[in-house]
N, C-alpha and C positions, 0 to 999 in steps of 0.2 A: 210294172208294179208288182207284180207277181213273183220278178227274180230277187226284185229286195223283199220281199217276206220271206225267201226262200232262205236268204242266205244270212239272215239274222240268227243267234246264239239261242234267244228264247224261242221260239218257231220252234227248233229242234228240239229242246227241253221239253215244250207241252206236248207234243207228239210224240215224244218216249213214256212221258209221264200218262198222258189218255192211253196207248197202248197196253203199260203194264196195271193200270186200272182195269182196262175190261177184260185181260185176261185173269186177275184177280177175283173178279164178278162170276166171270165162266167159269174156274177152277172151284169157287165155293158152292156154287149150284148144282154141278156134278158132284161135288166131295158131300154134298145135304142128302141129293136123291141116293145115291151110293149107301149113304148111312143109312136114309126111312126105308132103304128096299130091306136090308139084312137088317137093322134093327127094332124094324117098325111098331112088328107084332109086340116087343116087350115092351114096348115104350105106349102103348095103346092100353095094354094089361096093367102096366103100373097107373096111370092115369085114371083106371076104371077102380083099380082095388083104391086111390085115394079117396073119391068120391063114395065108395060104400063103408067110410071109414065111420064108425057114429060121431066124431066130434070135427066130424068136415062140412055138415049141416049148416045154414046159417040163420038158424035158431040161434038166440042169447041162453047164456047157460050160465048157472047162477056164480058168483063171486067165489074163489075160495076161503078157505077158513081165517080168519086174522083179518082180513081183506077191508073191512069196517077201519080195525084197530090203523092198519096203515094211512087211510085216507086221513082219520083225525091226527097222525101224527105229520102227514105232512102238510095240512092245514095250520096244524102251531108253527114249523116250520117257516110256512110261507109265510106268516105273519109277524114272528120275532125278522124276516128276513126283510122284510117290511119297513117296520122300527127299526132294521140297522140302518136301512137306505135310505131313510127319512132323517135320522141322526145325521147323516154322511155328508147330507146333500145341506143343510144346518149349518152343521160344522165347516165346511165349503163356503158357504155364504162370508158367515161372520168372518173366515180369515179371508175372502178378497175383500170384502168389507174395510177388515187392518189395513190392508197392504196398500190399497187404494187410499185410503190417510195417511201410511207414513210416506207413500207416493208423492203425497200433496203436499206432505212437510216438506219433504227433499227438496220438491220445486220452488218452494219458496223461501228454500234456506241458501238455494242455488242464487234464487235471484236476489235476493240480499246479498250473498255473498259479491255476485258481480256489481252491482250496485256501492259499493264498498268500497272493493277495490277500485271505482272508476273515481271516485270521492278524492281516495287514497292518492291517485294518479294524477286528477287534476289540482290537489293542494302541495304535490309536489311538484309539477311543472309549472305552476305559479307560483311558488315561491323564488325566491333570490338565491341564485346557488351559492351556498357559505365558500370562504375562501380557505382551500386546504390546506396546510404546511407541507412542504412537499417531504423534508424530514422532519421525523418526530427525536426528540434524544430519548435516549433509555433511561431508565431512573437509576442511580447509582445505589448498590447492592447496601442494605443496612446494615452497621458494625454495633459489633458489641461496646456498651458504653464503657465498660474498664477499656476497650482497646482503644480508642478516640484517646480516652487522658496520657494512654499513656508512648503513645505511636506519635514520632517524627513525622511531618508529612514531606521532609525531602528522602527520608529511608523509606524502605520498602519492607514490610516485619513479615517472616518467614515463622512461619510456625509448623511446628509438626500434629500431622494427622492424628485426633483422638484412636484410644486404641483397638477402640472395637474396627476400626478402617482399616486396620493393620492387615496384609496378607498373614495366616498362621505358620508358625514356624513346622518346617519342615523337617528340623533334626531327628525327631523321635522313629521317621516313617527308615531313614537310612540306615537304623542300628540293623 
């Protein structure tokens, strides 16, 4: 049992990983006392001048000046911020309010609409399917009534294109 924990990848990993832990632990403890031997004294002398400081006390010491004027100013503050959040949260209400009716309309313009359609569906598949032509003719183009009077119907009448149809003459561009 011993030689498979041995020869496992992670075994190896936490046994690198614990080793350079407690030499991290031993190098910072040495590198502390090292520091309080040579540093100790000033760091003891700063420590002592902070406590003989007069506002190191923990006496309360009175407000400074204005100190009133800010508290009432962020008292209005907090109270128009108040009535924003109270407006917000209102405001909020009434539109899912909306949406939650025009929600309701949807669904039930949905289900009419399928409704509808199934109407639609069953009054055509019960119906009689009409009989289609399978060609339709085209309707013959409508003539001008002077042309009826006065057109042959075994000739074919040829007429020329009014003039605005005309391609523009060309001569004027070649001088």
């Amino acid at each position: 049992m011993a030689f498979i924990i041995r020869n496992r990848p992670e075994f190896l990993f936490l046994a690198v990983c614990s080793i350079l832990l407690a030499a991290f632990v031993v190098l910072a403890g040495v590198g502390g006392a090292l520091a309080w031997r040579y540093y100790g004294g000033q760091a003891t002398d700063m420590i002592g001048a902070a406590q003989a400081l007069p506002g190191a006390t923990n006496e309360p010491t009175a407000p400074p000046e204005g100190f009133a004027e800010l508290q009432q100013q962020l008292k209005s503050i907090a109270t128009d911020l108040a009535a924003v959040s109270n407006t917000l949260e209102q405001q909020s209400a009434a539109n899912h309010d909306q949406l939650t009716r025009i929600q309701e309309q949807i669904a039930e313009q949905s289900v009419a609409l399928q409704e509808t359609k199934q109407e639609l569906s069953q009054k055509l598949s019960s119906s009689p399917p009409a009989d289609k032509p399978g060609h339709t003719p085209l309707p013959k183009p409508a003539q001008h009534p002077a042309q009826v009077s006065t057109q042959d119907s075994s000739k074919p009448v040829q007429r020329a294109p009014p003039p605005s149809l005309l391609p523009p003459k060309y001569s004027n561009v070649l001088r």
